[in-house]
MOPAC internal coordinates of N, CA, C and O (Angstrom, degrees):
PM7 1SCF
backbone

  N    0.0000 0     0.00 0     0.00 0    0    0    0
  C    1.4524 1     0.00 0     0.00 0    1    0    0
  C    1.5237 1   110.13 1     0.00 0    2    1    0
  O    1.2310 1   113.59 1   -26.09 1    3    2    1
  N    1.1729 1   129.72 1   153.91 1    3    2    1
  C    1.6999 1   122.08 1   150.94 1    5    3    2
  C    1.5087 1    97.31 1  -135.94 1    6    5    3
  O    1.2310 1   127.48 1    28.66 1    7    6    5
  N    1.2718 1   103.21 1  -151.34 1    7    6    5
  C    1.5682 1   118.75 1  -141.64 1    9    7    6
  C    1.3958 1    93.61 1  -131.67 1   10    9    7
  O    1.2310 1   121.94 1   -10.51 1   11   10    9
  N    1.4510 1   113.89 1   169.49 1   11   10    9
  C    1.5472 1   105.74 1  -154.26 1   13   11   10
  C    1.6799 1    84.55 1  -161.65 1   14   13   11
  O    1.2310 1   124.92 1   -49.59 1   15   14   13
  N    1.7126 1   108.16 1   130.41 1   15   14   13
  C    1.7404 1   106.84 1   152.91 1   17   15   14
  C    1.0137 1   100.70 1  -102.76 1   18   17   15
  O    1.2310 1   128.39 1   -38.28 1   19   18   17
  N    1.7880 1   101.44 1   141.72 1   19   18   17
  C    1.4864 1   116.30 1  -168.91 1   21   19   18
  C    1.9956 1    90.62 1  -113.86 1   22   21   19
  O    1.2310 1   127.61 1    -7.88 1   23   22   21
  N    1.1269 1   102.96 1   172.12 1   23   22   21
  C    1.7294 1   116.62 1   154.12 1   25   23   22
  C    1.5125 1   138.35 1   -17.51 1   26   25   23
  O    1.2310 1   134.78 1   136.41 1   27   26   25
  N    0.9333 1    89.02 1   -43.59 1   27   26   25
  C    1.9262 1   109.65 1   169.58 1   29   27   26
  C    1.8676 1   102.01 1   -38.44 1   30   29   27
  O    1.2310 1   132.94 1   125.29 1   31   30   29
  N    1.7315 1    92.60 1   -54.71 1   31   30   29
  C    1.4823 1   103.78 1   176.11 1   33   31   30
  C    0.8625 1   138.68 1   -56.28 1   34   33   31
  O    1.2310 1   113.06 1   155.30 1   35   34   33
  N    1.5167 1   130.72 1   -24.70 1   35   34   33
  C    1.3757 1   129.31 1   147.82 1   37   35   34
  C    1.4790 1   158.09 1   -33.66 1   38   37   35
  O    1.2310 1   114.60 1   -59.62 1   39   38   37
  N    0.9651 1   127.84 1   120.38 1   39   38   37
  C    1.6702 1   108.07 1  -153.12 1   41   39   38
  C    1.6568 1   110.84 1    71.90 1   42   41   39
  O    1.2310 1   112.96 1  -141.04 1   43   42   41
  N    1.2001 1   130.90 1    38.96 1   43   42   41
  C    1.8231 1   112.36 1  -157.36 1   45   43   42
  C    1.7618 1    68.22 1  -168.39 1   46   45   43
  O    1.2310 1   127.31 1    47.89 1   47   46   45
  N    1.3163 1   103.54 1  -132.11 1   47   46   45
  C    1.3921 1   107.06 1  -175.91 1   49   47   46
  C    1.5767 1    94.58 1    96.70 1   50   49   47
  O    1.2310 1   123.88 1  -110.74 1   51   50   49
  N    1.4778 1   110.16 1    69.26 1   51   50   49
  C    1.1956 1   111.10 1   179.41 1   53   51   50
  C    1.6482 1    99.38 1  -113.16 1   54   53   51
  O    1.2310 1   116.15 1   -35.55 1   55   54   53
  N    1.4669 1   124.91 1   144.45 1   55   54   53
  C    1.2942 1   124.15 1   175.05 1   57   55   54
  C    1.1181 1   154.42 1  -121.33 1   58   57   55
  O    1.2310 1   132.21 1  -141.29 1   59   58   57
  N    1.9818 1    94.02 1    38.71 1   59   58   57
  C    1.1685 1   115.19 1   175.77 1   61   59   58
  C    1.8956 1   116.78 1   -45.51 1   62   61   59
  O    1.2310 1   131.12 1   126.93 1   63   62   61
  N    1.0972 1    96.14 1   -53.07 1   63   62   61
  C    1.0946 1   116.34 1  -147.10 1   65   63   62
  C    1.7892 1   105.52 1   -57.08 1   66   65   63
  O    1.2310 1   113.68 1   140.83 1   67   66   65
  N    1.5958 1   129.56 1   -39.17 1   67   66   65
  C    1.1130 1   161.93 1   109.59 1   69   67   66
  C    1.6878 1   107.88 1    27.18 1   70   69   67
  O    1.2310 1   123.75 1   114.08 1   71   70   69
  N    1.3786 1   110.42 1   -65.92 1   71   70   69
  C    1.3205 1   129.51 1   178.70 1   73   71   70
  C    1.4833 1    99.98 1   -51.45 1   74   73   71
  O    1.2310 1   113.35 1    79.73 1   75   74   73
  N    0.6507 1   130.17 1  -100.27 1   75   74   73
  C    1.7787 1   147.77 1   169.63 1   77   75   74
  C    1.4455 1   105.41 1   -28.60 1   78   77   75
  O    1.2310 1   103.75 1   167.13 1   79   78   77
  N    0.9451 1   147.52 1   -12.87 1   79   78   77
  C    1.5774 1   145.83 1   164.82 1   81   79   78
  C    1.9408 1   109.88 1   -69.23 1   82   81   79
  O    1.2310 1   130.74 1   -69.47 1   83   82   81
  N    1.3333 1    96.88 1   110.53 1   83   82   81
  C    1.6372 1    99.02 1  -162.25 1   85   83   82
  C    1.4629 1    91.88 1  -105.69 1   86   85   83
  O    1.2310 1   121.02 1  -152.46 1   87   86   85
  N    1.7368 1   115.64 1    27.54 1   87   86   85
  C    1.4074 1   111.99 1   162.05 1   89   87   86
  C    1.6407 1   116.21 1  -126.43 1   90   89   87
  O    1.2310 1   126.06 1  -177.01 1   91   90   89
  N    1.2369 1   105.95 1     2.99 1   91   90   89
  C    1.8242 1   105.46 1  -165.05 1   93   91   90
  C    1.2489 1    91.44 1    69.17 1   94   93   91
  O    1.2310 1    96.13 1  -108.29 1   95   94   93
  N    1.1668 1   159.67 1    71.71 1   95   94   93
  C    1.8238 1   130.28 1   162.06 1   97   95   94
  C    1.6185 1    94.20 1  -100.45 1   98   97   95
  O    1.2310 1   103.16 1   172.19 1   99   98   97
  N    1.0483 1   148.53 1    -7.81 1   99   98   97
  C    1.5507 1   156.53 1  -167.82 1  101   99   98
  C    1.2992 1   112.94 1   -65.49 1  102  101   99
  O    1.2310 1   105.66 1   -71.66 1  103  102  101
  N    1.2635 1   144.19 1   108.34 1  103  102  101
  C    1.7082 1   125.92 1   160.53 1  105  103  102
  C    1.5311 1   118.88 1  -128.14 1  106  105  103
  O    1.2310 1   116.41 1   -54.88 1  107  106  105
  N    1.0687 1   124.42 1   125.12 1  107  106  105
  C    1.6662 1   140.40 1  -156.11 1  109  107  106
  C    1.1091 1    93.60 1  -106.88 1  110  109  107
  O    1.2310 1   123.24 1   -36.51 1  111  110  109
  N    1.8101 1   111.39 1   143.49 1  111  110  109
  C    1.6248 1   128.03 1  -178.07 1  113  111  110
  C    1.8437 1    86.67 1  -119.48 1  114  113  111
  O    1.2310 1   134.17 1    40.10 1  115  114  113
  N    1.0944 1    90.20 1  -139.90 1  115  114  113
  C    1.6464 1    97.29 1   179.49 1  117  115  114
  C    1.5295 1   109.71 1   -95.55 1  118  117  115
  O    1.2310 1   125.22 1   163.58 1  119  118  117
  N    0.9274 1   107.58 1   -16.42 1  119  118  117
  C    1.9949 1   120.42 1  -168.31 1  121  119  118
  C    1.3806 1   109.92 1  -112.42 1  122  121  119
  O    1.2310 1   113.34 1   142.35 1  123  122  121
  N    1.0953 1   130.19 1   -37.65 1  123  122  121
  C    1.4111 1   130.45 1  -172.15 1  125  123  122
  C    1.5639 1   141.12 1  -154.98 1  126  125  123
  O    1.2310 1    98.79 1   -31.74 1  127  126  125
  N    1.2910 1   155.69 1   148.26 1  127  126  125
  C    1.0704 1   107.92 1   153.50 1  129  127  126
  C    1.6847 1   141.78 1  -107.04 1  130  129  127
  O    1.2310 1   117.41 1    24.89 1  131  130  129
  N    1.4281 1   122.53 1  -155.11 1  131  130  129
  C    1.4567 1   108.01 1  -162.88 1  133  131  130
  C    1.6830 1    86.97 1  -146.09 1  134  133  131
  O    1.2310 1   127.29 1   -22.97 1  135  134  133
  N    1.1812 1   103.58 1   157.03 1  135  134  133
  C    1.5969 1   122.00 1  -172.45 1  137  135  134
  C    1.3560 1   109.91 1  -117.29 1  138  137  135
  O    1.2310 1   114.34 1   -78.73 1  139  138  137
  N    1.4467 1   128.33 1   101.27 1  139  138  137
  C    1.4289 1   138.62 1  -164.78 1  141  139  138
  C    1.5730 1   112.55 1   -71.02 1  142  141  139
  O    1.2310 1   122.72 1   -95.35 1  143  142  141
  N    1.8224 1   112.39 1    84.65 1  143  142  141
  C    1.1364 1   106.85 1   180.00 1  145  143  142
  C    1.8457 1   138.16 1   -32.45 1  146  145  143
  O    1.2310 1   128.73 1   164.28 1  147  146  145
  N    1.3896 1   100.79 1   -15.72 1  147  146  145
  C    1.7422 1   113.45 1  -162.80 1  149  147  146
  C    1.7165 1    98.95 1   -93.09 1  150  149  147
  O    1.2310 1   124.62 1   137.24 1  151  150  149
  N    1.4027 1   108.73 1   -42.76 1  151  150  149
  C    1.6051 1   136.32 1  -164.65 1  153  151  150
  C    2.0236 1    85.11 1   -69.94 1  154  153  151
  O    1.2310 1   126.18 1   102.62 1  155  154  153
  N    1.3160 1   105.73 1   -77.38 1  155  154  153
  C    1.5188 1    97.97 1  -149.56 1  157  155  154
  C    1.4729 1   126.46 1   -67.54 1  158  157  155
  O    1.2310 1   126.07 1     6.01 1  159  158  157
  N    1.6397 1   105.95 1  -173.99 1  159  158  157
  C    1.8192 1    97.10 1  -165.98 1  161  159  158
  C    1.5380 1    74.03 1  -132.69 1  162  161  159
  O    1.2310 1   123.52 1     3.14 1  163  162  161
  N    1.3003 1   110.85 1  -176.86 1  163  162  161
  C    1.6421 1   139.14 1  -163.39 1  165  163  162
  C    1.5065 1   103.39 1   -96.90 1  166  165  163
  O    1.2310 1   112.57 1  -165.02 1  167  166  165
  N    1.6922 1   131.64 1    14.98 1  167  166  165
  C    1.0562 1   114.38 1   161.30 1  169  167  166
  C    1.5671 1   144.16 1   -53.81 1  170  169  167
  O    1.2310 1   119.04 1   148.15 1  171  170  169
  N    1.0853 1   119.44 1   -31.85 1  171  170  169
  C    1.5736 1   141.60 1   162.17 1  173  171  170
  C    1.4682 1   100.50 1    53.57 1  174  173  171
  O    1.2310 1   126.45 1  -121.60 1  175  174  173
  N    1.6842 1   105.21 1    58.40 1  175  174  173
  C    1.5758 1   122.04 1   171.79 1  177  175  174
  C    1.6659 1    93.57 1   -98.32 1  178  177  175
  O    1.2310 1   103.50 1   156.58 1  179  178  177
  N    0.7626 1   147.94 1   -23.42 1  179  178  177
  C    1.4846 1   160.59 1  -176.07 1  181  179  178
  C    1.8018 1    94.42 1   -55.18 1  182  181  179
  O    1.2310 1   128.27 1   101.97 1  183  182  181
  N    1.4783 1   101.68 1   -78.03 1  183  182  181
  C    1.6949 1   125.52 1  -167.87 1  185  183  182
  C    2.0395 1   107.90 1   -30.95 1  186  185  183
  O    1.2310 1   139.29 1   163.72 1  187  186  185
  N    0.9299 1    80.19 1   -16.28 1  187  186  185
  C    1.6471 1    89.12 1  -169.18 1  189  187  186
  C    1.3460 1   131.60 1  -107.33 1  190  189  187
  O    1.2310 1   134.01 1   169.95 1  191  190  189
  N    1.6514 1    90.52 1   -10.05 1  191  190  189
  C    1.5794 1   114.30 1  -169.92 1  193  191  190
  C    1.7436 1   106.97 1  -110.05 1  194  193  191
  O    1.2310 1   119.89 1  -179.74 1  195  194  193
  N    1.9270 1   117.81 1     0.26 1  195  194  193
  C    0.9077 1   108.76 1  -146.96 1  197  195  194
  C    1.7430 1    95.78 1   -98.39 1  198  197  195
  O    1.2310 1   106.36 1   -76.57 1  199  198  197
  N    1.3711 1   142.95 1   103.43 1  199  198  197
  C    1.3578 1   120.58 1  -170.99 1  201  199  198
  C    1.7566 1   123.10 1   -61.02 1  202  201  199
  O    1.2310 1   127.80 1   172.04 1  203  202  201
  N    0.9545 1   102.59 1    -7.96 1  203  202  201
  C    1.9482 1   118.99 1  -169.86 1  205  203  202
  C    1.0998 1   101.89 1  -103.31 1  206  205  203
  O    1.2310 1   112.13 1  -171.59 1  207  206  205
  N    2.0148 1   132.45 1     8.41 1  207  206  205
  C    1.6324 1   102.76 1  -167.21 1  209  207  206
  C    1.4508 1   151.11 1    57.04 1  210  209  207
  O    1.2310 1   133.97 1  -158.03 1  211  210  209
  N    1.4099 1    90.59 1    21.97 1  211  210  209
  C    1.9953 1   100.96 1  -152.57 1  213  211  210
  C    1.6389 1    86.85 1   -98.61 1  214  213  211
  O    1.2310 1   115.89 1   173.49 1  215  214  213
  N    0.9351 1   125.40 1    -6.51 1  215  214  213
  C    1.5112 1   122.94 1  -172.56 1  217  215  214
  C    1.2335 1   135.21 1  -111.22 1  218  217  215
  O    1.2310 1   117.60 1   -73.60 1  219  218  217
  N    1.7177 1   122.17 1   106.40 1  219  218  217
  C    1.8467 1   120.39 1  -149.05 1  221  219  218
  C    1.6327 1    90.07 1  -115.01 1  222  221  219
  O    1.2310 1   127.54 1   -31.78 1  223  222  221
  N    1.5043 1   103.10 1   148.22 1  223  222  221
  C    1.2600 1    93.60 1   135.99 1  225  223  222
  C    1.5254 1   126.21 1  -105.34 1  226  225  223
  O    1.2310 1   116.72 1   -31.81 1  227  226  225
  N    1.4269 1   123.84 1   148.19 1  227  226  225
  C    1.5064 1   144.55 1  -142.01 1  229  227  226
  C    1.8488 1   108.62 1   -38.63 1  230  229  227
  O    1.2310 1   130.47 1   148.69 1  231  230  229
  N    1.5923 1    97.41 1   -31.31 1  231  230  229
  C    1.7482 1   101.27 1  -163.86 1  233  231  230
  C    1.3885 1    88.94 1  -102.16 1  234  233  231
  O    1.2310 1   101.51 1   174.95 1  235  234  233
  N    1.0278 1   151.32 1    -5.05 1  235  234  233
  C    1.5016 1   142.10 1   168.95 1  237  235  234
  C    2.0503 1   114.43 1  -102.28 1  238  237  235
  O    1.2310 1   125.46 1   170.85 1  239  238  237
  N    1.6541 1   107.12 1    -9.15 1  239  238  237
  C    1.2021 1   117.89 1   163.42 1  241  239  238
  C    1.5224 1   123.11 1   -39.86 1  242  241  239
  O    1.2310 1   116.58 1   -66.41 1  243  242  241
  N    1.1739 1   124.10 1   113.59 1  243  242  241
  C    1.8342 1   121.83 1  -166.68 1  245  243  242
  C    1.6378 1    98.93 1   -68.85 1  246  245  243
  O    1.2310 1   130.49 1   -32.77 1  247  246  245
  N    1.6626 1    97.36 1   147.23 1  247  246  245
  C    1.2228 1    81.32 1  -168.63 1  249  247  246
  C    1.9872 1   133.49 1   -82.36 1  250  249  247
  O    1.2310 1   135.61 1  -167.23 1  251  250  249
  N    1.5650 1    87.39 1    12.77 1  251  250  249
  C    1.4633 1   100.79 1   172.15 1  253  251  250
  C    1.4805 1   100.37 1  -108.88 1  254  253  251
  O    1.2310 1   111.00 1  -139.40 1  255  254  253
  N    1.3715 1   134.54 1    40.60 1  255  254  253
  C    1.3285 1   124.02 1   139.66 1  257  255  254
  C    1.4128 1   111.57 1  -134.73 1  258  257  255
  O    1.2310 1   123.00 1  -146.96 1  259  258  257
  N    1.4432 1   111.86 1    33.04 1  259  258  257
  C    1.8671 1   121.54 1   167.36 1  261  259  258
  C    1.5476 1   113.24 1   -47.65 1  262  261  259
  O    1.2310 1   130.71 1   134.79 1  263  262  261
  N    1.2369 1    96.95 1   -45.21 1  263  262  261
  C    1.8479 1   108.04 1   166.28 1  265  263  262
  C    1.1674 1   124.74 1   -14.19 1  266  265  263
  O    1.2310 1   138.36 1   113.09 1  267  266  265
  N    1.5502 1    82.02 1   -66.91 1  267  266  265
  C    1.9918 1    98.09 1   178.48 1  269  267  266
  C    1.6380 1   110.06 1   -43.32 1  270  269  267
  O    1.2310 1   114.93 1   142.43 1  271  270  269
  N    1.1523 1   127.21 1   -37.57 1  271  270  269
  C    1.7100 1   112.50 1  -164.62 1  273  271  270
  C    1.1420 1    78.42 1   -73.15 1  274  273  271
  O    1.2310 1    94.30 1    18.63 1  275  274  273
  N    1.4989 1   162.17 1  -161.37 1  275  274  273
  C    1.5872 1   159.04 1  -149.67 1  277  275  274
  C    0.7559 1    98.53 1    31.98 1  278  277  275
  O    1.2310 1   107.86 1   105.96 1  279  278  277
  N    1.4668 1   140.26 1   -74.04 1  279  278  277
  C    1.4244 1   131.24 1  -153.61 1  281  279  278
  C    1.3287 1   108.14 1   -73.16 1  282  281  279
  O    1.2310 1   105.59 1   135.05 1  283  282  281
  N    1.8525 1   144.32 1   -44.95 1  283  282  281
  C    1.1155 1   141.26 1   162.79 1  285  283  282
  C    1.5357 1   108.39 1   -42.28 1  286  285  283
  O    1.2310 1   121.59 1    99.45 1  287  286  285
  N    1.5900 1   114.56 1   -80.55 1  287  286  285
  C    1.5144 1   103.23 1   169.25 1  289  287  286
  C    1.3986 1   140.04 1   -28.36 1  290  289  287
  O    1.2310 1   116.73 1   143.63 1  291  290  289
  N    1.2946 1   123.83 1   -36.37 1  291  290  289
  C    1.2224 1   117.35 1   158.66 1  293  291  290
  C    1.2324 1   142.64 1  -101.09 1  294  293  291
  O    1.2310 1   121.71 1  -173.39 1  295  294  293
  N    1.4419 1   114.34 1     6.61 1  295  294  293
  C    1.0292 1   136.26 1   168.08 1  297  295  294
  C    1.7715 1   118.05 1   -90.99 1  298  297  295
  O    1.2310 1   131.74 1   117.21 1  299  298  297
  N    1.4174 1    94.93 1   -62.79 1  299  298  297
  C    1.7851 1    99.50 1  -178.59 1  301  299  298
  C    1.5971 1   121.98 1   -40.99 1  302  301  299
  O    1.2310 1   117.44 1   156.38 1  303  302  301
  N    1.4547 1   122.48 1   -23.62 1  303  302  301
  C    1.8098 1   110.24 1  -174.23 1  305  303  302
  C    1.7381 1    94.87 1   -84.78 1  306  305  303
  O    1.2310 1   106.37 1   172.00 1  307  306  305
  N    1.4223 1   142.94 1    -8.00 1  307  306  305
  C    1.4915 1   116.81 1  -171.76 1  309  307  306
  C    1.5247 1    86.55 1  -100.70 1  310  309  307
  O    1.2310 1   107.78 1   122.96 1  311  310  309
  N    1.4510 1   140.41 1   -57.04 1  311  310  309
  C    1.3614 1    97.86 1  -163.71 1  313  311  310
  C    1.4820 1   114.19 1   -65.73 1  314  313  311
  O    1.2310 1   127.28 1     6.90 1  315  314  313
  N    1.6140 1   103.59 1  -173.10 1  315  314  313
  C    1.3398 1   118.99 1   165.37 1  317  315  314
  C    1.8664 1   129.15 1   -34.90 1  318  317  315
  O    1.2310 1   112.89 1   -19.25 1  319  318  317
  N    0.9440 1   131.04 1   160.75 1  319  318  317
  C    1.4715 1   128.32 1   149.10 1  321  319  318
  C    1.8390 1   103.63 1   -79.73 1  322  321  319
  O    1.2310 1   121.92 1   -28.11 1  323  322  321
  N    1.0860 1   113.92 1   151.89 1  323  322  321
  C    1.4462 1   127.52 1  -172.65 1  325  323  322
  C    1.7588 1   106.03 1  -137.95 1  326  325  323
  O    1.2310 1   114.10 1   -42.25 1  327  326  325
  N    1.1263 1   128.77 1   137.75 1  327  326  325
  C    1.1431 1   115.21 1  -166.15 1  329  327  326
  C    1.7707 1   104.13 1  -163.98 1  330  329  327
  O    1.2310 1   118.79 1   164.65 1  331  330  329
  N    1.2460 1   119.92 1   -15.35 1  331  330  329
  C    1.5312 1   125.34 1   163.40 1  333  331  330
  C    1.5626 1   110.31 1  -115.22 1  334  333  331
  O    1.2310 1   130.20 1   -16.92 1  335  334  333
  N    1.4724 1    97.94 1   163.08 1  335  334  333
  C    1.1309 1    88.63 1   161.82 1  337  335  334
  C    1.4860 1   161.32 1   -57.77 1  338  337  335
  O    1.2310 1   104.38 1   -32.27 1  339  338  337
  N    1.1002 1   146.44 1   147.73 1  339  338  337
  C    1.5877 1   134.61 1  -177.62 1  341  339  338
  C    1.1339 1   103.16 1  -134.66 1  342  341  339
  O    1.2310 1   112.82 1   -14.31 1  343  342  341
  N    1.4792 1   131.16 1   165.69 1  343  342  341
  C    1.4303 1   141.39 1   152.13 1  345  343  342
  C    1.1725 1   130.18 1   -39.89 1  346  345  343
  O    1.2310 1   107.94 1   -73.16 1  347  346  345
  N    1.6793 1   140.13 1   106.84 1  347  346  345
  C    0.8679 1   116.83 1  -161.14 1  349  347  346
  C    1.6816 1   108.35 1   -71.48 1  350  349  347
  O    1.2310 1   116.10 1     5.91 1  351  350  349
  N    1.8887 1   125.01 1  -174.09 1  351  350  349
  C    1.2970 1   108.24 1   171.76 1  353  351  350
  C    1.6759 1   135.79 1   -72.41 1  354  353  351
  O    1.2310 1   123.86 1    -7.15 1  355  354  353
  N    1.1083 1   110.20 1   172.85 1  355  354  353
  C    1.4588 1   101.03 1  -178.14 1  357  355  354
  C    1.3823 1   107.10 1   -80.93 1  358  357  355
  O    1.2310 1   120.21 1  -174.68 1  359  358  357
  N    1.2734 1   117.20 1     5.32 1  359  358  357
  C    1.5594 1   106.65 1   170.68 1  361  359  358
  C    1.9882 1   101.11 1  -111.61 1  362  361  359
  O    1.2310 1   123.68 1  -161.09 1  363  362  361
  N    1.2447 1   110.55 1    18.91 1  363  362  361
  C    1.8540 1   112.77 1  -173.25 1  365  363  362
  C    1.7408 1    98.74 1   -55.10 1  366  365  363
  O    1.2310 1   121.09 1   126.91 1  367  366  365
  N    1.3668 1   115.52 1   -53.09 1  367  366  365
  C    0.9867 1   120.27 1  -137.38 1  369  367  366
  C    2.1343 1   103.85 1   -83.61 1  370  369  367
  O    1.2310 1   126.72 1   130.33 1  371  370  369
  N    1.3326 1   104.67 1   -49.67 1  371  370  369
  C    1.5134 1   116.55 1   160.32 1  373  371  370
  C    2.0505 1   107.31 1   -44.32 1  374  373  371
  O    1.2310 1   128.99 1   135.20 1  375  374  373
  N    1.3325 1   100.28 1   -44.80 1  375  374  373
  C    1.1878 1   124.43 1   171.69 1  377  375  374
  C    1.7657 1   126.97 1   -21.28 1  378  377  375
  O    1.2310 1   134.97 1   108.44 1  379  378  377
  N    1.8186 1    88.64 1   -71.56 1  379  378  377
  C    1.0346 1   131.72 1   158.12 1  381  379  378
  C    1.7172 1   129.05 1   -37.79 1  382  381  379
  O    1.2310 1   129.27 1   109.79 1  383  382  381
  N    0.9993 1    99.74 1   -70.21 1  383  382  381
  C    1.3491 1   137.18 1   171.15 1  385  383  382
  C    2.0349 1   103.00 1   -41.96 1  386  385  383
  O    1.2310 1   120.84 1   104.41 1  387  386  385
  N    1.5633 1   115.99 1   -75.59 1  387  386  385
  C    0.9087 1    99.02 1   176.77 1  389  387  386
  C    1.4889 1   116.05 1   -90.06 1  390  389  387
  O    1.2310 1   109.49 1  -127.15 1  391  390  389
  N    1.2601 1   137.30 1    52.85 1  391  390  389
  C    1.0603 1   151.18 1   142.87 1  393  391  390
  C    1.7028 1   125.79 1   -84.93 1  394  393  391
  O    1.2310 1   130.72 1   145.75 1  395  394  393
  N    2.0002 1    96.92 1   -34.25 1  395  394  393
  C    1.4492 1   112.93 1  -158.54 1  397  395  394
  C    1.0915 1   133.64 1    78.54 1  398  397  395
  O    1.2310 1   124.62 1  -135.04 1  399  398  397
  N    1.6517 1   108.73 1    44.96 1  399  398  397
  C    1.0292 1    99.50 1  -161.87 1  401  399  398
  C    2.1930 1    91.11 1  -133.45 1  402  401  399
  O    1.2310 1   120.10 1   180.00 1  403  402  401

């Protein structure tokens, strides 16, 4: 199985979750981040750290956001690796909000 950022993450880009990843698997664009299917292991220290909910692991993934594993996979190898913290965006918090979170 691995772990998957879903939608929640958008506009948010908060990076708790980052800290606690004892693999780097994390990589941030300007909008979000993405979980490097090849890079990560099955710890799911992330899932707990995420304040927006944006973070599944694969067999508990709803099944209208299956998408997301495509979209992490092909997205996560061009940006950066991310691995400390950063600011989340100035739109995290509105963000948040209509997420429910």
């Amino acid at each position: 199985m691995t772990y998957v950022v879903t939608g929640n993450c958008r506009r948010c880009r908060y990076t708790d979750c980052v800290v606690v990843c004892p693999v780097d698997c994390f990589h941030a664009d300007s909008e979000m981040l993405y979980i490097d299917p090849n890079t990560r292991i099955e710890c799911g220290a992330c899932v707990a750290e995420c304040p927006v909910d944006a973070i599944y692991d694969e067999s508990e993934l709803p099944r209208d956001q299956r998408y997301w594993l495509d979209i992490n996979a092909e997205r996560a190898p061009a940006p950066p690796v991310i691995n400390q913290c950063e600011p989340e965006l100035p739109t995290a918090r509105e963000r948040g909000r209509q997420v429910g979170c």
